[in-house]
C-alpha positions in Angstrom: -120.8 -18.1 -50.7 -118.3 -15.0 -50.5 -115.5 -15.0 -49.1 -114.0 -11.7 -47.4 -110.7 -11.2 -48.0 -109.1 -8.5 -46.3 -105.4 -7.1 -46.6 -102.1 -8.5 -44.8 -102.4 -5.7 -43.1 -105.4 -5.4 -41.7 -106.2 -5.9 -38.3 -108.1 -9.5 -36.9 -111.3 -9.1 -35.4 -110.9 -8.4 -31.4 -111.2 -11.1 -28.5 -114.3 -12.6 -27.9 -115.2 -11.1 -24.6 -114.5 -13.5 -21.8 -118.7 -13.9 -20.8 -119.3 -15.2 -24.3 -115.8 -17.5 -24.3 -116.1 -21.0 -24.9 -113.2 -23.0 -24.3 -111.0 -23.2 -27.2 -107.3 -22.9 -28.3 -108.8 -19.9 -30.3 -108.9 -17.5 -26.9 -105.1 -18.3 -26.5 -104.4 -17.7 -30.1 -104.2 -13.3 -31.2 -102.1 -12.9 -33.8 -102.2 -8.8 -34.2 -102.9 -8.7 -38.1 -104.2 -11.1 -40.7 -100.9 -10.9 -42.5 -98.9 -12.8 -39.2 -102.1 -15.3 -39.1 -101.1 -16.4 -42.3 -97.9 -16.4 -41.7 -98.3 -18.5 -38.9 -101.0 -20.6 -40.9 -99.3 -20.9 -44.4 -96.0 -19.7 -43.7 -96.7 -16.5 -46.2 -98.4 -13.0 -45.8 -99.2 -13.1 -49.5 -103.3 -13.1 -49.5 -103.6 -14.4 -52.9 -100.8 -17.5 -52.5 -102.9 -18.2 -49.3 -105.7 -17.6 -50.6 -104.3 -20.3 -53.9 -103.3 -22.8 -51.1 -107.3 -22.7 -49.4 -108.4 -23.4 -52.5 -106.1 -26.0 -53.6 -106.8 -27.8 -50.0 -110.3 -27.9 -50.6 -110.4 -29.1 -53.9 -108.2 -32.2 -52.5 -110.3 -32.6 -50.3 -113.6 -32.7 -52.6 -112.0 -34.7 -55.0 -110.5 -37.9 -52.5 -112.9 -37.7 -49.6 -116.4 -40.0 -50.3 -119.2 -39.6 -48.4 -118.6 -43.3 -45.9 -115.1 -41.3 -45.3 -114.4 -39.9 -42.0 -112.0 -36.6 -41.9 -110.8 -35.5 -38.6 -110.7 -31.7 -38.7 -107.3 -30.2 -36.8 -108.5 -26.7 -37.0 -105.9 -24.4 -37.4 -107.5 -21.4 -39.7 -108.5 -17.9 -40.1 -112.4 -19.1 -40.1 -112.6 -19.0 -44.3 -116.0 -19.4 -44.9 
């Protein structure tokens, strides 16, 4: 599957609208471009370091998690798909 990479600068998509809200800790959270979410993600606005660092992550993660495992996701992300 792609995955969209857009500039530091680019704007994030806008607020869900409140009558389709759920929940979450993502309606409190609205950085105003992708390059301060990854700043706040990753500590860098460099999309190919972050970009590095996703990748790295998952590859730890395919290589060490088996499937009787259980992985507690935390979250925190730009939605990478």
């Amino acid at each position: 599957m792609p995955v969209e990479v857009r500039g530091p600068e680019d704007p994030l998509p806008a607020p869900v609208p409140e009558h389709e809200r759920t929940r979450t800790y993502a309606e409190l959270w609205h950085p105003p471009t992708l390059a301060d979410a990854m700043a706040q993600i990753y500590n860098t606005s460099d999309t190919a370091s972050f970009e590095e660092g996703g990748r790295f992550d998952f590859n730890w993660l395919a290589r060490n998690l088996q499937p009787e495992h259980t992985a507690l996701d935390l979250g925190c992300g730009i939605g990478r798909s």
